[in-house]
C-alpha positions in Angstrom: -0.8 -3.2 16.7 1.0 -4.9 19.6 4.6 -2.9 20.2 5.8 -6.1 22.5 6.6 -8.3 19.4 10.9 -8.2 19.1 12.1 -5.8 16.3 14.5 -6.2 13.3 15.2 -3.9 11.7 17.0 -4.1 8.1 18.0 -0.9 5.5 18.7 -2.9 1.8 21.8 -3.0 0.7 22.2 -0.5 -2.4 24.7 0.8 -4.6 23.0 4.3 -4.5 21.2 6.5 -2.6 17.6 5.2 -2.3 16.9 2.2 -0.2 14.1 0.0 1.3 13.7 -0.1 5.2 12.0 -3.4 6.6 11.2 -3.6 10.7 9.1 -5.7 12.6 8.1 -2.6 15.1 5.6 -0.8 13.6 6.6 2.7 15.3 9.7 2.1 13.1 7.5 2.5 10.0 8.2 6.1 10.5 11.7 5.7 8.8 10.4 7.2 5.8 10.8 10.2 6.6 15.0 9.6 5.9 15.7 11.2 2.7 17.1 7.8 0.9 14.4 5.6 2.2 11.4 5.0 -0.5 9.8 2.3 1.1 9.6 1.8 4.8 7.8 -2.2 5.2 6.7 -3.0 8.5 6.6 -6.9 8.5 3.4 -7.7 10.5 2.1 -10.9 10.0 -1.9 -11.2 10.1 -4.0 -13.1 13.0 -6.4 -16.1 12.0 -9.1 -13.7 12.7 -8.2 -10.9 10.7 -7.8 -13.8 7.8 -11.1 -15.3 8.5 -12.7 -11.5 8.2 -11.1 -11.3 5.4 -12.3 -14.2 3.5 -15.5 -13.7 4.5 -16.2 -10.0 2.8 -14.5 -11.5 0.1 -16.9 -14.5 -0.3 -19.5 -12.4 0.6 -18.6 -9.1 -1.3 -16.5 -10.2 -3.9 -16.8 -6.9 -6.5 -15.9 -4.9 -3.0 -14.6 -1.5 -4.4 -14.7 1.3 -0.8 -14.0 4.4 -1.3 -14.3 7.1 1.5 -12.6 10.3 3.0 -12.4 9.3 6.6 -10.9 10.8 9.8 -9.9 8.9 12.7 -13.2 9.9 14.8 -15.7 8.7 12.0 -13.8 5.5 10.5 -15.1 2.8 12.8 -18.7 4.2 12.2 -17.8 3.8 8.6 -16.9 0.6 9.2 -19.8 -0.8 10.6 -22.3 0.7 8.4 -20.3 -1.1 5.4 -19.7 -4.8 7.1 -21.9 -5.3 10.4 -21.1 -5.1 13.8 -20.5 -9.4 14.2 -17.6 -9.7 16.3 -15.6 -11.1 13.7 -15.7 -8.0 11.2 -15.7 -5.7 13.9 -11.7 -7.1 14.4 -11.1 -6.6 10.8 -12.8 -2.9 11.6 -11.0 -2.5 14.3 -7.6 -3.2 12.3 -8.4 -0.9 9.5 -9.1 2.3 12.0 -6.0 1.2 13.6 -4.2 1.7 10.7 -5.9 5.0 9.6 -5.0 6.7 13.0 -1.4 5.3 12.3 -1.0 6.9 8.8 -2.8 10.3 10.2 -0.5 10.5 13.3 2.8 10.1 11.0 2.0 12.8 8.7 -0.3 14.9 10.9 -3.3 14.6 9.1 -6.9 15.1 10.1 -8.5 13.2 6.9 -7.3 10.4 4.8 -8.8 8.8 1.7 -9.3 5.3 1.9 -9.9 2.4 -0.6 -10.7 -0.8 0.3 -10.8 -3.1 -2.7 -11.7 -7.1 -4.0 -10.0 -7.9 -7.5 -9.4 -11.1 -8.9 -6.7 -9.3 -11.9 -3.9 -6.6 -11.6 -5.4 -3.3 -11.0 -2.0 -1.5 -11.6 -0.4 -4.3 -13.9 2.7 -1.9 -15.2 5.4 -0.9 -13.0 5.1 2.6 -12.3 6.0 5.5 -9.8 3.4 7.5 -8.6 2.5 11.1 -8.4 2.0 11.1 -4.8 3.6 12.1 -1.9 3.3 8.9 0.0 0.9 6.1 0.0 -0.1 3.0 2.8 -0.3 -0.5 1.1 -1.3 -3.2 2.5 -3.1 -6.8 1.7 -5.5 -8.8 3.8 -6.1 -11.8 0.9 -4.3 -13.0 -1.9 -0.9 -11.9 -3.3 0.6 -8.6 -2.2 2.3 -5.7 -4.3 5.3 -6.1 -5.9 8.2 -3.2 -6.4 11.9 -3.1 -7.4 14.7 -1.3 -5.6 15.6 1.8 -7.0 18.7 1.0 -8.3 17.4 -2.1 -10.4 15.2 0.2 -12.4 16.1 1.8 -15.8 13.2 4.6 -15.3 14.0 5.7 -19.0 11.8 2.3 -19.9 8.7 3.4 -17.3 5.6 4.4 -19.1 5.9 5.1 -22.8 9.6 4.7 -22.8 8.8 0.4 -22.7 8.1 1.4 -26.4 5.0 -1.0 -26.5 7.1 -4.2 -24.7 6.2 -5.5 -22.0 8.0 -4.6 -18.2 10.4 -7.9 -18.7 11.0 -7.6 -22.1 11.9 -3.2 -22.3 14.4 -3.8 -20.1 13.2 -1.9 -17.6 15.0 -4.6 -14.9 17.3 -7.0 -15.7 15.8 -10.5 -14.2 12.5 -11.6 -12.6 14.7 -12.2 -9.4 14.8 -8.1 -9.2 11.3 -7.7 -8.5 10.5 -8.2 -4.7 7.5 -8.4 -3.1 5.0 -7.8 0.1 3.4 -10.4 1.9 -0.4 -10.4 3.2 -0.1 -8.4 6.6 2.8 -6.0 5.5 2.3 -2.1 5.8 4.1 -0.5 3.6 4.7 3.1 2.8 5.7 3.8 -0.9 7.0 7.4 -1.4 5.9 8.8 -4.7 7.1 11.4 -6.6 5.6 14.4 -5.0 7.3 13.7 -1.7 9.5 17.1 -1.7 13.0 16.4 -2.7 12.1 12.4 -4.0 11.1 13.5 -7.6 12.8 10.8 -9.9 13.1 8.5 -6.7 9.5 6.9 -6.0 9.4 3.7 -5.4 8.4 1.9 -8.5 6.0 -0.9 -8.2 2.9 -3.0 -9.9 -0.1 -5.2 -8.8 0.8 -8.5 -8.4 1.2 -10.9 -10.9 0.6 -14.5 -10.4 0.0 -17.2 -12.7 -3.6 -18.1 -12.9 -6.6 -16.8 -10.9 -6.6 -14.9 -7.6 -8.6 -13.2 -5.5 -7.7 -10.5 -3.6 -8.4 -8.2 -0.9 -6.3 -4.9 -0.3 -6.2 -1.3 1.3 -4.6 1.7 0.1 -4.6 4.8 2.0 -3.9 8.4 0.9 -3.5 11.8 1.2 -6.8 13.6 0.8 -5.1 16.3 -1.9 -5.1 13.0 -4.1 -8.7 12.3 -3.8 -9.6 16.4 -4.1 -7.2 16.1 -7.2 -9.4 13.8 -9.0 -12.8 14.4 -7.5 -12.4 18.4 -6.3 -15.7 18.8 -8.6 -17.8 16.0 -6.5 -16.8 16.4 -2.9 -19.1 18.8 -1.0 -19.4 20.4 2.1 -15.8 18.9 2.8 
């Protein structure tokens, strides 16, 4: 998480009030906290290292689906335990509780839930805005998450209003050109719908698609209140 690399920093172009924020200094990430930013990209790009762990636990762990409330004193241990202490997955450890202790020091949070997941298909293969306040993407392998800018969505076609079509055919965007998308390395934060004050404004955004087969490797990280939404019954002693 070098802060030496030269920033640029870029706010999209929109005809409303909801924008996209792009920076290559990653304390800039922060800028989605401004009330018409719904996705704040910082444009890292990913060391030979961190690509080489990578491909490994995907070769090695190719149904890896991690799932863990974590906090950034335990997250390296957690690390370990799941991938070895070699000194090429402790960098791609070493990366993720970076990261974590990032995402908990811009919203003040002692735990986080984190997923850590290999697919070879769309896990989220609609466009959709979620329920969340705000969520931390990012993809070590393989093609990266794809959104649309807020004001190149008609959100009356999200979920059942696409009427049983698909995204490109309900007319839920215009042309394929609308849809942009992340590249391996690139934090994102998408603001969801819960963020107070953004309801009708998260970002809207899919899995990747990509013709043919594709592996891929990819972090989300959340607020806990998401994971003790779904799982309040299973979590103990938390």
């Amino acid at each position: 998480m070098s802060l030496q690399t030269p920033t640029l920093e870029k706010v999209l172009p929109q005809t409303d009030s909801f924008s996209g924020y792009f920076t290559d200094d990653p304390l800039k990430i922060s800028e989605i906290y401004r009330k018409n930013i719904n996705i704040s990209i910082w444009q890292r790009e990913l060391d030979s290292k961190l690509i080489q762990a990578g491909e490994y636990i995907l070769q090695e762990n190719p149904e890896l689906q991690l799932s863990e409330v974590v906090d950034p004193g335990n997250i390296n241990e957690i690390m370990i335990k799941e991938f070895g202490s070699s000194k090429e997955l402790l960098t791609f450890s070493n990366d993720i509780s970076k990261i974590v202790n990032m995402f908990c020091n811009l919203f003040e949070l002692k735990k986080v839930w984190l997923r850590l997941d290999a697919i070879d298909q769309p896990m989220c293969p609609r466009f959709h805005a979620d329920n969340v306040k705000c969520r931390l993407v990012t993809t070590y392998i393989g093609p990266a998450t794809q959104w649309l800018s807020h004001h190149k969505v008609n959100r009356a076609k999200l979920g059942h209003g696409n009427e049983g079509k698909t995204d490109a055919e309900s007319g839920l965007f215009s042309k394929n050109s609308d849809i942009q998308q992340l590249c391996p390395g690139h934090i994102a934060l998408l603001k969801g719908e819960s963020w107070d004050g953004n309801q009708g404004a998260g970002i809207v955004h899919r899995s990747p698609h990509e013709e043919g087969h594709y592996k891929r490797l990819y972090m989300t990280i959340d607020f806990v209140e998401l994971y003790l939404r779904i799982y309040q019954n299973t979590l103990k002693g938390f």
